[in-house]
N, C-alpha and C positions, 0 to 999 in steps of 0.2 A: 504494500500500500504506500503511494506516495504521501509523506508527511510535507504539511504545509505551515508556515509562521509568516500571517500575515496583520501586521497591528497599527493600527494610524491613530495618533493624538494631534488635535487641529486644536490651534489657540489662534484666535481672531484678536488681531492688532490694530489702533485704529491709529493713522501716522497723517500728518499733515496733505498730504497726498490723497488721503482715502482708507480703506480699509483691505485689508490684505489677510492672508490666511497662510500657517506657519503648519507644515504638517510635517511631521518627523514617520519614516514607512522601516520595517524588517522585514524581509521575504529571505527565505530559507529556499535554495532553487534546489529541485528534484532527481539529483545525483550526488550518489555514495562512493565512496572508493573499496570497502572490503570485502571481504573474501578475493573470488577467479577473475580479471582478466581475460581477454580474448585476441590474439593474435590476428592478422592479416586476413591470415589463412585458416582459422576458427578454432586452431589448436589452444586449448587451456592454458593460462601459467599464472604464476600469479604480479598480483594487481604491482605498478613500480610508483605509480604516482597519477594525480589528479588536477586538471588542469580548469582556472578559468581564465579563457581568452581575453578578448574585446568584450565591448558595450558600443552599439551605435549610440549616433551623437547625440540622440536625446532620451538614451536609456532605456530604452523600450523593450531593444533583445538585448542576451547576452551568447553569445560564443564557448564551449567548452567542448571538454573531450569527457567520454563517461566508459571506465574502465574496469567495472566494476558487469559482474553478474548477475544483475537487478532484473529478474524478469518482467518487473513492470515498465522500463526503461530500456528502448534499440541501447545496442552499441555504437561506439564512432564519434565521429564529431560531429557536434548539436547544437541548434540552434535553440532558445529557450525565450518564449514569449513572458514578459516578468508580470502582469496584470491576470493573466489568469495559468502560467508553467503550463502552457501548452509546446510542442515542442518537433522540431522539425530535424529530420535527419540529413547532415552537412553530406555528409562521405560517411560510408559500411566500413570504413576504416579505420580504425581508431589514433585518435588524432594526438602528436605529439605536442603542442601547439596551435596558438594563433590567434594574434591580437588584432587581426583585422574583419573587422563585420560591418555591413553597411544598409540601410535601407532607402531604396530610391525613391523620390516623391510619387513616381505611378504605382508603389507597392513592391516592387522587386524588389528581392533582399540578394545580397553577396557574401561572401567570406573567405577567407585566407587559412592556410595554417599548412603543416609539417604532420604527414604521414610517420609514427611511431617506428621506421625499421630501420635497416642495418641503413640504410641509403640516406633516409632523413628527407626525403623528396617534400621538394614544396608543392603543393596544391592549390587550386581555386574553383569554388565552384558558382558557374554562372549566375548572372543576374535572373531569378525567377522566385513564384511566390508556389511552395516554397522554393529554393534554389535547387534548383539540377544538382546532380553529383558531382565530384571533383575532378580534374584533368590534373595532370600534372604539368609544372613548372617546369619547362625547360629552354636552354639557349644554346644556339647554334654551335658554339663552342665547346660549351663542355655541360654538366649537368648542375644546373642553378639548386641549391641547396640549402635553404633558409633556417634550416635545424628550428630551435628554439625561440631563435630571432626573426619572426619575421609578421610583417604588421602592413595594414592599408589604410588607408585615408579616404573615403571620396564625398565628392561633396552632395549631397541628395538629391539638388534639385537637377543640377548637369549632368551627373555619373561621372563628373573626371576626378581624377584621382592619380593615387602611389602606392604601389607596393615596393617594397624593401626587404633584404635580406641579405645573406651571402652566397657569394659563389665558393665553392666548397675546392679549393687548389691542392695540388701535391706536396707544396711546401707552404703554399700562405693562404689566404682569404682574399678575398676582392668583393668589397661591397659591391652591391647591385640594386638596380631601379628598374621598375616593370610601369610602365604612362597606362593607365584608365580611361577611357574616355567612352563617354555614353556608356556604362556599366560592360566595358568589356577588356580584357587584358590586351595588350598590344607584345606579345610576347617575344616577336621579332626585335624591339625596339628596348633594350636594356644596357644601357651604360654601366660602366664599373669603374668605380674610385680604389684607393689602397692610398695608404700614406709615405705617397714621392718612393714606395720599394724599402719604406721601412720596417715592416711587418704586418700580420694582418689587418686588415680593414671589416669589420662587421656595424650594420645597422639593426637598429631595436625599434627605431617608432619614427612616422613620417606623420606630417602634416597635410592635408590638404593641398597647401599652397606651396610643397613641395620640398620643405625642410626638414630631410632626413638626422635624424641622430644616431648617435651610436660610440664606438671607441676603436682605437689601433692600440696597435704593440710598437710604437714611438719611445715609448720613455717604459721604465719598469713598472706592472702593476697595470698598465695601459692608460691613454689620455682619450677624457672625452670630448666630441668633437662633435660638427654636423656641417653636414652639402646642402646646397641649394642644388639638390636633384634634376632639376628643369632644363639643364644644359650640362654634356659631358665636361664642359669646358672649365663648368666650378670646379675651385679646387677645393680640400680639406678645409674645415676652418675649426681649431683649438679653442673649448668650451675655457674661458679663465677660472683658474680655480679661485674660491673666498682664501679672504684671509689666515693666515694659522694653519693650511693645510700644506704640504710637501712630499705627498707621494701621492701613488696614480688615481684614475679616477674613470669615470665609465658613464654615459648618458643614457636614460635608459626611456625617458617619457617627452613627448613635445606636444607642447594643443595644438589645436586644430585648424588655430591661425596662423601657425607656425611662429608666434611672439612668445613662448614663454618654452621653459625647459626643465629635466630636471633630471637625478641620477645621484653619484655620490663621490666624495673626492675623500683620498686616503691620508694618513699620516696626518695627526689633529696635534700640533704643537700644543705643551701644555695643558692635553688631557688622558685620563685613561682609556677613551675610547680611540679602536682602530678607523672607522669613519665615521662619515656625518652625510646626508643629505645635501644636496643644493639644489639652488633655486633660480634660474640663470632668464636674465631679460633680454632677451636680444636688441630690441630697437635703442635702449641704453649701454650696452655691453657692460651691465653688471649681473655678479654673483653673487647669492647672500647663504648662508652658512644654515641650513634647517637642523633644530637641535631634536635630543628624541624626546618623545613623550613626560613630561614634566620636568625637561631642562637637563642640562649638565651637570650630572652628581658627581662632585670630584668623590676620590678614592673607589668608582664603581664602572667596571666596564661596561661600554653601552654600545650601541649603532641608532642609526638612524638612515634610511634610506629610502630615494623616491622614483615610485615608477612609473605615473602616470599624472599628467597639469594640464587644467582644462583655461577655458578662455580667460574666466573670470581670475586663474593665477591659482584654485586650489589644488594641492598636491596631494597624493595618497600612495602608501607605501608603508613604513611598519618598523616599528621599534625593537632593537634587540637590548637585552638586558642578562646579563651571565647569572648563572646560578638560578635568575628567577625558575620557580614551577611550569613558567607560561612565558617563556623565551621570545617569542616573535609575538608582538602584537598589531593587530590594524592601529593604523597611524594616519590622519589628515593636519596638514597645512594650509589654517585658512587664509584666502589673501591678507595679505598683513602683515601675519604674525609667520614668526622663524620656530617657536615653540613649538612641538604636534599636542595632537591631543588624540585619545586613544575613543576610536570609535565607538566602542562598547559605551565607554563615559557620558560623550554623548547622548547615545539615546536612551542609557539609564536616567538619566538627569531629566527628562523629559517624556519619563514614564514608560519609555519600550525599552521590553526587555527582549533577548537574543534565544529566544524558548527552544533547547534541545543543546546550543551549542557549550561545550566547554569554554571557549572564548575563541576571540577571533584574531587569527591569525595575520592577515595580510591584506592591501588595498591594492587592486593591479588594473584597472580601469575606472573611470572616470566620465560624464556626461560632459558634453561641451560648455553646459552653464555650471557645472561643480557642485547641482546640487543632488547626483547620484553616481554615485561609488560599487562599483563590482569586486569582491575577492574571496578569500576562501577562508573557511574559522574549522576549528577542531569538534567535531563531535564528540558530547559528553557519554553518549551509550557506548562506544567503542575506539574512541581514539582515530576515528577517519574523516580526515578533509571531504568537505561540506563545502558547495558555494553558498555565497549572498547578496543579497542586494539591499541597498539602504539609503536612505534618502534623507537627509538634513536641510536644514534652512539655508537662509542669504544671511552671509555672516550680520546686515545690520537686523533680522530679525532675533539672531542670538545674542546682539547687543541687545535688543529690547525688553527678550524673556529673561534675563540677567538683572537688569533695571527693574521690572516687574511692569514697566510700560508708565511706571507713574509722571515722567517728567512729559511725556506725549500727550498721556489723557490731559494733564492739567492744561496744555495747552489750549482743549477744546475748550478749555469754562467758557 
């Protein structure tokens, strides 16, 4: 039986503007990771890991792979409608990956990801409702190969777009770009970057408007970076790290206007932790340093890291903390603030609770306005990765419920 957590608290704010409505949502999506697994080829084995993808830009589906022996749930990669977990089958495949999903304003949906085998073959499957099955990814050259990393962008109303990933080399990596246009891959048509033949080149997440991210093997530890994808002729461009940091660093998220960014940079001068998050602006070419969930605790090791930044500047990604029972937590960055604050907090705070999960683990997608967040929390019956979905406010309505809205209301005497 598919288990469902679905719970909305709406508080009505009344702002000089008008009246607005504040609704905090928890959705529990309808894949488990334990017990069998399922191969390619249908042979049993067991389960290695559970994946959630992408989120189209305004939250609606999510992307994952479902590895798990669920008779009441296809295998493969899935597409999950989040208002009522209905659910549509990507590829009979089961999917290693893949952060890209897209739905097109006449209804066609799209998706991206990485077939689970020795090969690690990138996939897509066509614009339709629901989408056709997957084809595989390939370039003239050689066999384009996105593994883990590989993500699209397109825009709903046009279909154009980016995919991104790597090419899989004998001795290096060579990013790679696949052009969208009207919901279809242009698969002839793929450029490859590397950094100037100094080590691998890999991208994680591309923009719409064609600002791919990702890292090389430049410096030790790797540096992250991002192309303007749109012409072979961009070169590489070095994400700056924040202050206090001096070792490598890796870009793992960009929105979907291509202005904001985000990832983590290593070697944190003057603390215990080995990284930290950042927060990178492009159209100012600043970096700001995201700390993890209730700040820098000297004497305690920590991390902090980010995977996905939507328009409005929010980040989501997850805090690690050594020794803790609950080691990685979901984590968001609301614009503004360099602090995270742990998901879970959130919506306890505001009366939704996270009903089945142990706690939640991690933030890996993002809606293009930031006010929904896709990733994966720990099941408390058995210890196995769960996706979710959750929906928070516009940071100035959490300044309001904060205030309790008193300095607003007085204004209407």
């Amino acid at each position: 039986m598919i288990k469902r957590t679905l719970v909305f608290v709406s508080i009505l704010a009344v702002a000089a503007s008008g009246a607005y409505a504040v609704n905090f949502s928890f959705t529990t999506l309808p894949v488990s990771n334990p017990g069998t697994a399922w191969t390619n080829d249908g042979t049993p084995t067991t389960a290695t890991g559970y994946t959630i993808g992408g989120m189209t830009a305004d939250g609606s589906y999510v992307s994952m792979s479902q590895g798990a022996a669920d008779t009441s749930m296809p295998t493969g990669a899935l597409m999950v409608k989040v208002s009522d977990l209905t659910t549509s089958v990507i590829s009979d495949k089961v999917s290693n990956s893949g952060r890209g999903i897209a739905i097109l304003a006449n209804g066609n949906r799209m998706a991206v990801y990485a077939v689970g085998s020795s090969s690690n073959l990138g996939r897509f499957s066509a614009a339709g409702n629901p989408p056709g099955n997957g084809s595989y990814l390939t370039n003239p050259a050689s066999t384009f190969a996105p593994s883990n990393f590989n993500s699209m962008a397109v825009d709903a109303t046009s279909g154009n777009g980016w995919m991104v990933g790597y090419n899989e080399g004998s001795s290096k990596n060579n990013a790679m770009a696949f052009k969208i246009t009207a919901g279809a891959f242009n698969v002839g048509n793929a450029p490859g970057w590397n950094s100037a033949g100094t080590g691998d080149t890999t991208f994680m997440s591309v923009s719409t408007t064609g600002y791919a991210v990702g890292f090389d093997s430049a410096v030790s530890g790797g540096r992250a970076l991002y192309v303007n994808v749109n012409s072979s002729s961009n070169g590489v461009v070095a994400i700056p790290k924040f202050t206090g940091a001096t070792g490598g660093s890796q870009a793992a998220g960009v929105s979907s206007d291509g202005n904001y960014m985000t990832g983590y940079n290593a070697g944190i001068t003057g603390s215990d932790d080995s990284l930290h998050g950042f927060f990178y602006n492009r159209t100012t070419n600043t970096t700001q340093e995201l700390l993890p969930a209730g700040g820098d605790i000297a004497g305690l090791a920590q991390q902090s890291n980010g995977y996905d930044v939507s328009n409005n500047g929010t980040v989501g990604g997850y805090t690690w903390t050594s020794g803790a029972s609950y080691s990685y937590r979901a984590t968001v960055w609301l614009p503004g603030e360099t602090t995270g604050r742990l998901v879970e907090d959130l919506l306890a705070s505001n009366g939704v609770g996270i009903n089945g999960f142990r706690y939640l683990e991690r933030v890996i997608s993002i809606s293009d306005d930031g006010l929904t967040i896709a990733g994966r929390g720990v099941w408390d019956a058995d210890g196995s990765y769960r996706g979710f979905v959750a929906t928070i406010p516009e940071p100035a309505s959490l300044a309001f419920l904060a205030l309790g809205g008193l300095a607003m209301l007085r204004r209407r005497r």
